[in-house]
C-alpha positions, 0 to 999 in steps of 0.5 A: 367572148371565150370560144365556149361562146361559138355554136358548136356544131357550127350552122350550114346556114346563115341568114340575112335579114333584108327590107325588100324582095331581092331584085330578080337577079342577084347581084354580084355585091349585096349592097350594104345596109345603113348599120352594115356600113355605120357598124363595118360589118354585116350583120348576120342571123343564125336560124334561132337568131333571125326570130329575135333580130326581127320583132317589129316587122309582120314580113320579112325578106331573108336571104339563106347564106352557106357559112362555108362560103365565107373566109374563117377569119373574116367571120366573127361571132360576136356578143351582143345583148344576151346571144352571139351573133355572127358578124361578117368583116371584109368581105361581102357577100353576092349571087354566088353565096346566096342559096335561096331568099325568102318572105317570112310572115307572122299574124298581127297576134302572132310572135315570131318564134310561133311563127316559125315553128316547123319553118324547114326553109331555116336550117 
């Protein structure tokens, strides 16, 4: 990955895909997935990306993150597959770093990127 590779300008907004609603209130420590724990970091989706990281699932639950509330070197912009993904190391994210959660849905004939178009909510 060359620094031509990170999106430029950066994102406000960083997104967290999640298998269930989040509980009423927010922990302090986001509990890690299986794959955050196995890869060790957590994977993380800019707006354009959460479309692709998301394919098989009608509904999904993500949580909207403020990239600025994340230490410079413990985020990574890492390449995988064709795009650069952000990837977040030592550090974990909690209440105080999620501005707001959300369900996303998509019709059974429906691809994501149709699907959230217009979507405001992923800035």
């Amino acid at each position: 990955m060359s620094i031509a590779d990170i999106p430029s300008p950066l994102p406000t907004y960083l997104y967290k895909i999640i298998p269930s609603a989040p509980p009423p209130t927010l922990p302090q420590e986001w509990p890690l997935s299986d794959l955050d724990r196995k890869d060790g970091y957590i994977h993380l989706s800019t707006a354009r990306q959460r479309a692709s990281s998301s394919r098989e699932h009608q509904s999904l639950w993500v949580l909207k993150l403020r990239l600025a509330s994340f230490a410079a070197g413990n985020l990574r912009w890492e390449a995988a597959g064709s795009d650069v993904y952000p990837h977040l190391y030592g550090q974990n994210f909690g209440a105080s770093e999620i501005i707001d959660a959300q369900e996303l849905r998509r019709g059974e004939a429906q691809v994501w990127g149709d699907a959230l178009e217009g979507e405001v909510w992923l800035e």
